[in-house]
N, C-alpha and C positions, 0 to 999 in steps of 0.2 A: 583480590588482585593476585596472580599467579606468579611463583614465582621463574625468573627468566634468567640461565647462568650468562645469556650474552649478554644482556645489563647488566651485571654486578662486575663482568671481566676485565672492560678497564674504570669503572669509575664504580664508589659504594653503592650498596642495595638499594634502588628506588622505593620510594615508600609511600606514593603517588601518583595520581594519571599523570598530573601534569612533568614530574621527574620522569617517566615512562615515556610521552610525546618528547621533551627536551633529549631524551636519549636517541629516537630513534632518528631525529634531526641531526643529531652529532654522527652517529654510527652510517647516514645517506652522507654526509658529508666527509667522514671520516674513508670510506670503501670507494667513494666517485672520486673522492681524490687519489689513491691509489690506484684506481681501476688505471686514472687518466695517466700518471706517470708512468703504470706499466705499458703501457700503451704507447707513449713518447719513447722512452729506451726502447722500446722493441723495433720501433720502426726504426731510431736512431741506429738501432746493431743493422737493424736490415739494407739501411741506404748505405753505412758504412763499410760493410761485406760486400753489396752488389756494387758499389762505385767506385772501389778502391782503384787505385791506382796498378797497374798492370804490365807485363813488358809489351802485352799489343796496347792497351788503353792508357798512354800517356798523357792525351787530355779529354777533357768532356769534349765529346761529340754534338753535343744539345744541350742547351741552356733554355728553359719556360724562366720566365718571369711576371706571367700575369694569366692568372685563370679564375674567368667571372662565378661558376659554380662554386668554386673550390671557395672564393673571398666571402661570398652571398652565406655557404653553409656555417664556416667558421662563426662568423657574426650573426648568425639566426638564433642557432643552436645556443652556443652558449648565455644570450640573451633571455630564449625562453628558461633555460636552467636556470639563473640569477632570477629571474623574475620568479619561479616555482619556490623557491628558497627562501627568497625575501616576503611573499606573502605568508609560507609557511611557519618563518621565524616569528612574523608580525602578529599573528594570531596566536600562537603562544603568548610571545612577550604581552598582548591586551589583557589573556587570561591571568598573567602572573598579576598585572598593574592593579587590576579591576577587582575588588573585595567583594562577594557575596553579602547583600544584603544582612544576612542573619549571623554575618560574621560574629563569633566572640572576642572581646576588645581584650588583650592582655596588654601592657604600659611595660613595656621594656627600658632599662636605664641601663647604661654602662660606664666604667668609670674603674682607672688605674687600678688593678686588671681585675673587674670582676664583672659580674652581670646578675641584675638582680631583676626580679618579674613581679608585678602588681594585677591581682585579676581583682578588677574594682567590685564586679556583682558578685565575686564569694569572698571579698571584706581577705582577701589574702595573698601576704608576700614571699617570696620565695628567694635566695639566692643561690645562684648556681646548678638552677633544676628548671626545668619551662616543662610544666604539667600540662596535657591537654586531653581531652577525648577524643576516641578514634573517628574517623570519619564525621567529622566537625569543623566547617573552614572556622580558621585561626586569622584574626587581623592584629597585628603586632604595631601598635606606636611607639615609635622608638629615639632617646633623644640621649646625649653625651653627659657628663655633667664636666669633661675635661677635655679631651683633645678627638680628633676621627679615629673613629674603630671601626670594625666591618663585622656587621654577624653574617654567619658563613653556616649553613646545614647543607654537608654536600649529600645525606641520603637525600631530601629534596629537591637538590637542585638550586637552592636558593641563596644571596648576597646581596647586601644593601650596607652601604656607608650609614653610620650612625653618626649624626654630626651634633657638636654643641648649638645649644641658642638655636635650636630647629626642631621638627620633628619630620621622619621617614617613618611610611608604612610600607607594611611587606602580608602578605596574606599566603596562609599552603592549608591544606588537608592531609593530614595524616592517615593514612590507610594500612598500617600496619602495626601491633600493637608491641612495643618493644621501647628500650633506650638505645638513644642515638646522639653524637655526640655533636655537641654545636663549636666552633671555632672563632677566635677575632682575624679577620682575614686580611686589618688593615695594623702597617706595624706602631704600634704605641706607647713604645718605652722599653725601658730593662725586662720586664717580666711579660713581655706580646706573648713569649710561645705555652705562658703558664696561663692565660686568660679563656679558661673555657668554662664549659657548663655542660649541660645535660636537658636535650628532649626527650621528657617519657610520655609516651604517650597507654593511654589506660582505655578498658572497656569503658562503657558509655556509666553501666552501674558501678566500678570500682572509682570512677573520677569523682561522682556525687557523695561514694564514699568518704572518699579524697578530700574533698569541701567540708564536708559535715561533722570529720571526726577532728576530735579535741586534739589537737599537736599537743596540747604540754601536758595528757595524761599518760599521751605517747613518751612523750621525754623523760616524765617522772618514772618513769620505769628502768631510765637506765644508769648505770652507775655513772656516776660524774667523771672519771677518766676517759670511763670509752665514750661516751658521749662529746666530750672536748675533743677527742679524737676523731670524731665523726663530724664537728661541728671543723674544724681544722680543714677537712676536705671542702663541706658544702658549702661554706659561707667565703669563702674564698681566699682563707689567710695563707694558704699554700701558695698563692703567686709570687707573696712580698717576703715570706717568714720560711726557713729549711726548721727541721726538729733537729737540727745539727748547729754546730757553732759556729757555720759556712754564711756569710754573711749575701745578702740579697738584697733588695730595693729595703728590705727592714731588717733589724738585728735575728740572729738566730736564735732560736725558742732554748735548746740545748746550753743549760747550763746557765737558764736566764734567771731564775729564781732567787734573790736575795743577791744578788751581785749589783756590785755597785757600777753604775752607767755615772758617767759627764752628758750633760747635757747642754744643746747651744748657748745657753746664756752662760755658761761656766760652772755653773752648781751643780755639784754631786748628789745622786739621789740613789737609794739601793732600791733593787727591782723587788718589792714585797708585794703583797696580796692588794693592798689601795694605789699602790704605783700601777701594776697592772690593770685592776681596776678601769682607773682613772685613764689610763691608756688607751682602755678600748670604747670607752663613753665619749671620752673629750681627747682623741689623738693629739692634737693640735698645741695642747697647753705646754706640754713637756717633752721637747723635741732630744733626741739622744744625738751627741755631735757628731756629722759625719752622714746624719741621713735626711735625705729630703722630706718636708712635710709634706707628704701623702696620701696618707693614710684617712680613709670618708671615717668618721663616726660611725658607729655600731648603735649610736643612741635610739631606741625603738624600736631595732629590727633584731635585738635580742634582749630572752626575760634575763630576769635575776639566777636562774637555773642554768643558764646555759652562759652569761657570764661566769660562774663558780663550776663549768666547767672547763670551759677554756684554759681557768687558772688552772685548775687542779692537774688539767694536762700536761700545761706546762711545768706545773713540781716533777712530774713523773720522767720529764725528757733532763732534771737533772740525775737521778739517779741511773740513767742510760749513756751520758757523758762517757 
């Protein structure tokens, strides 16, 4: 796919035939509608100049009120346009609705505020990253666990309402091998503008690499700080949690270490390594006062490694206090 600075000029880099067609739909509609207002002012300046009022031409001389070509063109024209538009939109819009057979099925969830990805045939989860290969339609089923979200990819052009107790599909092809940033485009609470993620999209051979290699001999390699630091980004505790003492949809990580919280039932508990813990396996049990229960479990969707990073991360945002 080539790339075109007038598609990137007013809306992100298409990364797609179809974000390619949807643009040049917008850009005919976009230039005919300017053409046409320049066109209304101009004649607008032109009748306004030649008919103006005068010391000879005090009033109109001639008055037309009815001309059969003039009415006939008006309502032709603009019909075959609407009509050219409406078919051209509708064949798009079929190709967006209509999934390719050989689609690959990824299981989208979304939920206060984060977005997590299931690719059932390579047995693996993701949060905060939608992996795909290039040049491979994508069929996305996508369902709430809490209230409507919108996932939003405007390098393709693409939106769809993610609702609770339902499922929405959406299908694109990637044609460009890069990261691209995806959005919740429906508003969701205190932390909507922090609810994003990540399409990366990969060569055909680095994705099967992608499937095949071991994540946690990847993990074991790295120091437990920087890793909870990186886990902090991917997994999405940056929506609800600042590394500052700035409070959010959840307390601040800064300075959280051994200090002592209240909690909604009234009992005091200090924030140690099994508070933490416990925290982030079972959120629910031990509510801090003051903050809503929100927070999904982590149970499953992280090892014992990257639990005891998390924590260790947060020791190290006390000595930055």
């Amino acid at each position: 796919m080539k790339d075109n600075t007038l598609d990137s000029f007013w809306l992100p880099e298409p990364i797609s035939k179809i974000a390619l067609h949807s643009d040049k739909l917008f850009y005919v509609e976009l230039w005919g509608t300017c053409l046409i207002l320049f066109a209304i002012v101009a004649l607008l300046i032109y009748f306004i100049c030649k008919y103006r009022i005068t010391s000879k031409r005090r009033v109109a001389c001639n008055q037309n009120d009815h001309n059969n070509k003039l009415e006939i063109a008006w309502t032709i024209i603009p019909t075959i346009v609407v009509l050219i538009l409406f078919f051209w939109g509708a064949k798009d819009f079929l190709s967006l609705s209509i999934p390719p057979k050989n689609s690959m099925e990824i299981k989208v969830t979304a939920k206060k505020w984060m977005w997590t990805f299931e690719y059932p045939k390579a047995n693996k989860q993701t949060v905060g990253e939608l992996v795909v290969p290039i040049n491979h339609p994508i069929k996305l089923i996508m369902s709430s666990q809490d209230v409507i979200h919108g996932f939003y990819l405007p390098n393709l052009r693409i939106k769809r309402d993610v609702l609770p107790n339902r499922y929405t599909v959406l299908w694109f092809q990637a044609e460009k091998i890069g990261e691209f940033q995806i959005f919740c485009a429906e508003y969701c609470g205190d932390a909507h503008s922090n609810m994003l993620a990540t399409l990366k999209v990969l060569s055909t051979d680095d994705y099967n690499k992608w499937v095949k290699q071991s994540e946690e001999n990847v993990i074991n390699e790295i120091p437990l700080n920087e890793l909870g630091r990186k886990l902090y980004k991917s997994k999405g505790c940056s929506a609800c949690h600042s590394t500052g003492i700035s409070k959010m949809s959840g307390p601040g990580w800064g300075g959280l270490f051994m200090s002592k919280k209240q909690l909604e039932n009234g009992d005091d508990v200090v924030a140690d390594e099994n508070y933490l813990r416990e925290s982030i396996v079972n959120p629910a049990d031990k509510i801090v006062k003051g903050y809503p229960s929100i927070m999904p479990t982590y149970s499953g969707m992280l090892n014992d490694r990257e639990i005891d990073a998390i924590i260790e991360y947060i020791k190290t945002l006390n000595e930055q206090k």
